[in-house]
N, C-alpha and C positions, 0 to 999 in steps of 0.2 A: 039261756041259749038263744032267748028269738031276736035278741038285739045284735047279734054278729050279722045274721041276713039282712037287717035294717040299714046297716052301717056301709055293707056290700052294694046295698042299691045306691044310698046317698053317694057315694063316690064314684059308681059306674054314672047315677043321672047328672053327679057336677062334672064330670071329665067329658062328657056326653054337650053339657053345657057348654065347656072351658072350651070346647073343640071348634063347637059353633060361634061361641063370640068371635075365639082368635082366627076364625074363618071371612066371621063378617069384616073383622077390623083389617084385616089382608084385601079383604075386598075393595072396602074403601079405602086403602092406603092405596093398591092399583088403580084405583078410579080415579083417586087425586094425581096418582101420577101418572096417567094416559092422558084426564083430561085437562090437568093443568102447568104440569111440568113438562112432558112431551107436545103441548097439541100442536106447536108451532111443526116438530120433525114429524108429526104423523100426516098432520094436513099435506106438507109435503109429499111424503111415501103415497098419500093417496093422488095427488095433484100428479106425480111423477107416473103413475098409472092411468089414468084418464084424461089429464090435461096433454093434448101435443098443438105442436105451432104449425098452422098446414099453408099452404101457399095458394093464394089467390092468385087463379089464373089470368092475364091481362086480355084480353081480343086483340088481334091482329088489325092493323088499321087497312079501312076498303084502299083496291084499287078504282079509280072511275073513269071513262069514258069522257071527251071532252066536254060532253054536254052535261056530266053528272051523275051518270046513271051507272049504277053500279056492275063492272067485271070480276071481283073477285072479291068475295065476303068471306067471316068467320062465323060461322054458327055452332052453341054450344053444345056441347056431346058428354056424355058420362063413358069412363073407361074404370073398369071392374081389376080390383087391385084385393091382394089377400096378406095377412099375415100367418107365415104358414107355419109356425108354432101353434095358434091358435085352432087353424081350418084342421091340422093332421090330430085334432085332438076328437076330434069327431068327422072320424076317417069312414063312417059308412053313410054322411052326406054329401060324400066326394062325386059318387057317378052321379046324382041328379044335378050338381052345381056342372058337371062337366056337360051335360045333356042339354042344359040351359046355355051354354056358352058354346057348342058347337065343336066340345073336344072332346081328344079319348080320353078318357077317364086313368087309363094308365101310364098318359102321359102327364096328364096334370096330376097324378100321385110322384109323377117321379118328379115334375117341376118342383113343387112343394116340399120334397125330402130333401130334394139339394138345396135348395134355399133355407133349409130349415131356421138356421141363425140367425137371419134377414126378419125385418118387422114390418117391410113394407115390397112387394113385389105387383106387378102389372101382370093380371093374366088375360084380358083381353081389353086393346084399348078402340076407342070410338064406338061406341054399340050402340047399336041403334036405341031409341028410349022405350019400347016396349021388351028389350031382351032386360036396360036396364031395371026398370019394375017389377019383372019376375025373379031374376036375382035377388032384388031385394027382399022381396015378399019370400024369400026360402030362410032366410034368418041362419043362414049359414056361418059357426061361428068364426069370426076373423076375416071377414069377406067385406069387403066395402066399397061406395063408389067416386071416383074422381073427376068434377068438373073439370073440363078442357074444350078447346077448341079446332073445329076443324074448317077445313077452304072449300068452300066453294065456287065451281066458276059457271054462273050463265051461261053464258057462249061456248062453254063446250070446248071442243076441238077447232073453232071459230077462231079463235085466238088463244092458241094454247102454246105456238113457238113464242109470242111475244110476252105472254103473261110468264111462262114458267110453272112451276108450282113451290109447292112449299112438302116437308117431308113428316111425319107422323106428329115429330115436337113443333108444327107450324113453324120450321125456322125455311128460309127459303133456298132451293135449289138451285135453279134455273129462271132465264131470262128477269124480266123486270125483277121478279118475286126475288130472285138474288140479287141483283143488282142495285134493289134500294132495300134492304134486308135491315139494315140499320134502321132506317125511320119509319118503316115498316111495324118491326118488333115492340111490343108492348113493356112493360116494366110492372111484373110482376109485382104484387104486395103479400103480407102475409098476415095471419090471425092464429087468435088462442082460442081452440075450443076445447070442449068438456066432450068426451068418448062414451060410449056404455061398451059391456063385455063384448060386444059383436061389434065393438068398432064404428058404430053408427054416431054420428054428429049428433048430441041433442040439444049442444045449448053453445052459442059465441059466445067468449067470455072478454077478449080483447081486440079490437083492432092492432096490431103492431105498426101495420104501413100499408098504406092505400096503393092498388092496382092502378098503374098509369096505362091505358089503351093506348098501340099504336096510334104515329101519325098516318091519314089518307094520303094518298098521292092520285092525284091528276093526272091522266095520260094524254097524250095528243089524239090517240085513235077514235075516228069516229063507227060507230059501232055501226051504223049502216053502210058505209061502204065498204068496213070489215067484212061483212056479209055478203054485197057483192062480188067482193073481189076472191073470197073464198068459195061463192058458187061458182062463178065462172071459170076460176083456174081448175080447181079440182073436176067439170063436165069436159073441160079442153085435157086435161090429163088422162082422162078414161075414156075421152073420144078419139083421141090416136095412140093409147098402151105406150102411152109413154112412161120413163123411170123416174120420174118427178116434174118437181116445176116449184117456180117463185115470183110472188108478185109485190113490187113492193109503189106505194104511194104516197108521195110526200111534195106539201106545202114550196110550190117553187120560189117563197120569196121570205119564209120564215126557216124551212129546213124541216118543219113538222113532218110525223110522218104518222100519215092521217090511215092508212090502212099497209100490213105486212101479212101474207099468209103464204104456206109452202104444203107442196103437197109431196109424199104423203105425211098424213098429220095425225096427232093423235089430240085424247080426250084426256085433259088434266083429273077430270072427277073420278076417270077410273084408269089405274096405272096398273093393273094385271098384265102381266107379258109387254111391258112397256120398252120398248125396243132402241137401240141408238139411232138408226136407221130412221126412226117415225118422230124422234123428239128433236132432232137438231135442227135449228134454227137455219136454213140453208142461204135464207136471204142474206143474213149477218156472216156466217160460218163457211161456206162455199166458196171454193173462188172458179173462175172459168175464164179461157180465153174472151175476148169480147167481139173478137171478128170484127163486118165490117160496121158495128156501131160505132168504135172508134175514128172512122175518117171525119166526122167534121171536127175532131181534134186537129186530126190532120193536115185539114185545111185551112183551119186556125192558126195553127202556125206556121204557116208559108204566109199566111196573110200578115200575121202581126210584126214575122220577121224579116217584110219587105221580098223572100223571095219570088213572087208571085203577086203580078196586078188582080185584081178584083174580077178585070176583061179579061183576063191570060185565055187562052185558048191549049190546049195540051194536046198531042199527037198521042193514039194507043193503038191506031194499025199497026201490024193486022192483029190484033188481040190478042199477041203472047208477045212476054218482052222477056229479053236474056239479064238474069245480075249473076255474073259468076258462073254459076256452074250451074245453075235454077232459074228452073222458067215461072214468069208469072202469068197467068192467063185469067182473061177475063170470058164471061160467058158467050159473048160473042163479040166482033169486032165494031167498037162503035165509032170510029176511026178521030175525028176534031171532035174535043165538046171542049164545055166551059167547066168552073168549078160547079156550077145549079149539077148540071148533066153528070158531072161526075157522081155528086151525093144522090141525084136521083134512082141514076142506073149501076150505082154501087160498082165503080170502077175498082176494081183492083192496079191494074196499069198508071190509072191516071196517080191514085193515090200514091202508090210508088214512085212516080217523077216528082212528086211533090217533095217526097222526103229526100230523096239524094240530092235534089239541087237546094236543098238547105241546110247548114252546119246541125250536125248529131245534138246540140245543146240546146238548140233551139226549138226542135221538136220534143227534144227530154224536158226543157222547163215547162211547157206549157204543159204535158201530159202530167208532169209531177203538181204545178200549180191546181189541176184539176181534181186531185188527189187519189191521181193512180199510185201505186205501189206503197201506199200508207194509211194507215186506220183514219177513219172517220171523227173519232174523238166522239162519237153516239155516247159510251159507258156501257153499250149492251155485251154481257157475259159472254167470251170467249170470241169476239167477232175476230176474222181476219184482216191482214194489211194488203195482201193479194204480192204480186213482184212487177217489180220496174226496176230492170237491171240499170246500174249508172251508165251514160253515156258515154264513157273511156272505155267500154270493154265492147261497144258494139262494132260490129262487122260491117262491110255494107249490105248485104245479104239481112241482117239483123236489122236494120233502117227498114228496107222494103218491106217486108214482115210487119213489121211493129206499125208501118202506116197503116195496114188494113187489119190489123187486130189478133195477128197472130205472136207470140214470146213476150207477152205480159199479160196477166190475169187479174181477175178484179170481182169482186163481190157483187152481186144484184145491188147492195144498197152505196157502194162506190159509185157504179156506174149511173145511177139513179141520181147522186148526189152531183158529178160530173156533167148531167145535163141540166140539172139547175143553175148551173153558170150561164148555161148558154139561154137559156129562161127568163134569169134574174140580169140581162145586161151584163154578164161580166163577171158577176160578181156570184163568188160559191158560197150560201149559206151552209151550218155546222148542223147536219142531220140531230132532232131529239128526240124522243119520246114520251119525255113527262115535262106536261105544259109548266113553265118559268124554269126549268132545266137552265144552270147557267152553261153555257157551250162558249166556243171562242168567235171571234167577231167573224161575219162575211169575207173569203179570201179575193184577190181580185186577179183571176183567173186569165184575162181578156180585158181590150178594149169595146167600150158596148159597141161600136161601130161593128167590130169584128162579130159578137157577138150576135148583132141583129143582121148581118147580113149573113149567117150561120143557118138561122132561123127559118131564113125565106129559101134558102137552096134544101131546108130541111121540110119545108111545106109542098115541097117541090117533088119530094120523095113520096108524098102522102097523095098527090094528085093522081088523076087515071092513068097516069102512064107510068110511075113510078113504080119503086118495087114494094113501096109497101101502101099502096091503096085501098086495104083491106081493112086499115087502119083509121080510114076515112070516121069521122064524127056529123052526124046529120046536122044543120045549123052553124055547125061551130069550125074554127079554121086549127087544123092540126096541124104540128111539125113532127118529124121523127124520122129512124133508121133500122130499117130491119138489118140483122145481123142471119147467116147461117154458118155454124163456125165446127168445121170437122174435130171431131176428140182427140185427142192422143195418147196412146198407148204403147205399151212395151216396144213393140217394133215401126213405132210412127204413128202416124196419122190415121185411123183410120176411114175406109171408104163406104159405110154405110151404120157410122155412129155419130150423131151432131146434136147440136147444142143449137134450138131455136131459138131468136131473141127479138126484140120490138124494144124500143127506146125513144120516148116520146114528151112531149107539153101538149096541152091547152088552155083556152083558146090560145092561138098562136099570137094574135095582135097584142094581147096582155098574157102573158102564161103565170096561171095560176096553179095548176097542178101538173109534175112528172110523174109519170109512170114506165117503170121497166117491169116485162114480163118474160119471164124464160122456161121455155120445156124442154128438159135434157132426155135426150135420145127418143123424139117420136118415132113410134113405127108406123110400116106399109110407104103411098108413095108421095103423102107429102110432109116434108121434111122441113123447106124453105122457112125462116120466120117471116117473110109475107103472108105465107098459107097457114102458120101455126100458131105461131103469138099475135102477130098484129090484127087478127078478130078479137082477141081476147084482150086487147088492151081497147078497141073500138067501141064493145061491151060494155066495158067498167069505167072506162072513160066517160062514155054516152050518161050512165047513172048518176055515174061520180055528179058530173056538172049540174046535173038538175036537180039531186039532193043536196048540193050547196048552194044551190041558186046561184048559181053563175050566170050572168047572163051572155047571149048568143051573140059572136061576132059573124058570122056568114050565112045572114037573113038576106033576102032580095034585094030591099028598099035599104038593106046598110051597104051592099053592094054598089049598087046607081048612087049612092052618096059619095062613097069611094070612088066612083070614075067620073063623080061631077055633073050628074046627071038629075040630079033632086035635092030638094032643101035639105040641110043637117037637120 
């Protein structure tokens, strides 16, 4: 009988046995076929989990100043990105990640629930690198962070119509920053790296393609008289409540335009409440009658088109003159002058006989040649062409007008570019902004005779008797025209809204730089652009010259040389 329980163990210990071999041998038959028959599809499935391809962000290439000095940089920034499969899986480390990043916690629950499908979402981009740190340091799972870059601009509000900016993906908006957005833009590359469960980068495993960094570009602006000319307009804008204003500076013999500012202006670094009204470009973008800055056009062509000698003398007693059905009147009757006296004391009368005794074409080419009622060809985003109606459809009523600067409109940097002909001899440099810009060649506006004898009846405006003497430069010999040119509105004209203007060169003997300045609708009681612009163009003028080292034409001892009275 004791050999039946014998036989009972032997077979429970061999089957007990038989269990465990054919256990091991399953073992290793899975082990050879994990590790030698799968490894290639397993390495996969694992590589498919931790391996992703991420994209190397490129820098945006600088804008520079002409001298080199950098206006608008990229500097790298981390933006905090989740995968919200991962994060809603350890959903009661939602309100500290939220706390950290400055959100409601039951907003970024509900962000995270709708995206749930998504492996990759942005929950706050550019943060500053201490907010990034402490995200990091929470080990939140599926939370991660992405290099990027953001713009920076020095100058501020300094130059913020002509830089533009750029919009959260650094691609460019506004002014230059759009406008050269192509060579600008960087070229992205991309890599393989290895992930851990929180999504954190631990190891590059390939480069795929190298980050090409934007190209720089060179501007014309020189950043110190940027500066000047953005104090002084903006102190003259707040010193008569006035509704803006435009200054624009440019190169009389290359077209450069070496300072642009408009008031009011905003700060490209911080775009909160960033308004149409504060961003647009007014010098490019605006247009406005031009009053009487336009008569030495005027004059220009009675001159080029023979109707008018050089000597003419013009009758304007008794200071109102009849066209039609409209009176033109001048501020007081200054009865015989010449063309000097006309542009001095800003005739209206006189400029009007100029234009009727000469064919409608002849006054429309050279206005057209100057490049009223047509774009600049600058490339600056959105600028306008302003109107210069054709000369078939004018009236004679519309003649008169149009000689002293009223039924055509024209931009700050038109009119700016307009007196660079009479600057340059004749000839109209193609307004740029980024130095080697290719523009189109000098127009030839004028004969330089015409031109230079333009000059001197405009230096003539700028003397003590003239209407814009206010405008005067200490040392140096100014030409220019102040402008006061009433607005127009729904029912006309009206009688206590204007548009102040100053339109000028220096030094007059060689002009090297124009400058137009205009404040639209000063208030209280002076209004005149002798009294409003033309100190502000004296100002920045005065700067201008001596930060470019220009030197002085109207020193004492160059004076007595001029009249023959001392050695050269």
């Amino acid at each position: 009988m004791s050999d039946a329980p014998d036989k009972v163990s032997a077979i429970r210990r061999n089957t007990v046995l038989g269990l465990f071999c054919l256990a091991f041998v399953m073992l290793v038959a899975r082990a050879f076929d994990l590790q030698i028959l799968k490894q290639d599809f397993l390495r996969g499935e694992g590589d498919a989990r931790h391996l992703r391809v991420v994209s190397i962000p490129a820098h945006r290439g600088m804008l520079l100043d002409r001298h080199g000095e950098p206006v608008a940089v990229s500097t790298p920034v981390e933006s905090v990105w989740a995968n919200p499969g991962e994060t809603l899986q350890a959903p009661e480390r939602i309100a500290e990640l939220a706390q950290e990043l400055g959100l409601d916690p039951r907003d970024l629950r509900s962000r995270l629930t709708e995206r749930a499908s998504r492996e990759f979402v942005y929950l706050r981009r550019h943060v500053n690198p201490d907010v990034a740190q402490r995200v990091q340091a929470l080990g939140v799972p599926g939370i991660g962070l992405q290099r990027e870059f953001r713009r920076y601009y020095p100058m501020g509000e300094v130059a913020g119509h002509v830089l533009g900016f750029t919009n959260i993906d650094d691609q460019g908006q506004e002014g230059v920053e759009l406008a050269f957005n192509d060579r600008l833009t960087g070229q992205p590359g991309a890599k393989r790296v290895l992930r851990d469960r929180l999504g954190r980068v631990i190891r590059d495993v390939e480069n795929i393609r190298p980050a090409r960094p934007g190209k720089d570009v060179t501007l014309t602006l020189d950043q110190r008289v940027q500066y000047l000319a953005y104090r002084e307009l903006k102190a003259a804008v707040q010193a008569h409540g006035a509704r803006a204003g435009s200054l624009v500076v440019m190169d009389a013999r290359t077209g450069e335009i070496l300072a642009m500012v408009n008031q009011p202006a905003f700060n490209p670094n911080n775009r909160a409440g960033l308004s149409v009204e504060a961003s647009r470009n007014r010098a490019v973008t605006d247009v406005f009658e031009p009053g009487s800055t336009i008569k030495p056009f005027t004059v220009a062509a009675a001159l080029e088109s023979g109707a008018v000698r050089p000597d003419a003398l013009l009758d304007t007693a008794p200071g109102q003159f009849r066209v039609g059905r409209h009176t033109i009147r001048d501020i007081r009757n200054y009865g015989r002058i010449d063309l000097t006296t006309l542009i001095a004391k800003s005739s209206n009368i006189g400029a009007t006989k100029l234009a009727l005794d000469m064919e409608s074409e002849a006054l429309w080419s050279v206005f057209h040649r100057a490049g009223l009622g047509r774009g600049t060809g600058s490339g600056f985003p959105g600028e306008a062409a302003g109107l210069l109606r054709d000369f078939f459809y004018w009236r004679q009523v519309d003649r008169a007008t149009l000689a002293f600067g009223y039924g055509l409109s024209v931009t700050p940097l038109q009119l700016a570019q307009a007196y660079a002909a009479l600057a340059n001899d004749g000839l109209m440099p193609a307004p740029r902004f980024v130095a080697g810009q290719r523009v189109r060649d000098p127009e030839r506006v004028m004969s330089a005779e015409t031109a230079q004898r333009i000059r001197r009846m405009l230096e003539a405006a700028v003397a003590p008797e003239g209407s814009g003497n206010r405008a005067a430069v200490e040392a140096y010999r100014v030409a220019g025209k102040t402008g006061t040119v009433r607005k127009s509105g729904a029912g006309g004209y009206a009688e206590d809204r204007y548009m102040s203007v100053f339109a000028g060169m220096a030094p007059a003997s060689a002009p090297r730089l124009v400058m137009v300045v205009t404040i639209d609708e000063p208030t209280g009681e002076a209004y005149y652009g002798g009294q409003v612009a033309a100190p502000v163009f004296s100002r920045v003028m005065q700067g201008a010259l001596r930060l470019l080292d220009i030197a002085p034409d109207d020193l004492p001892e160059l004076r007595r040389v001029s009249a023959g009275e001392g050695p050269a």
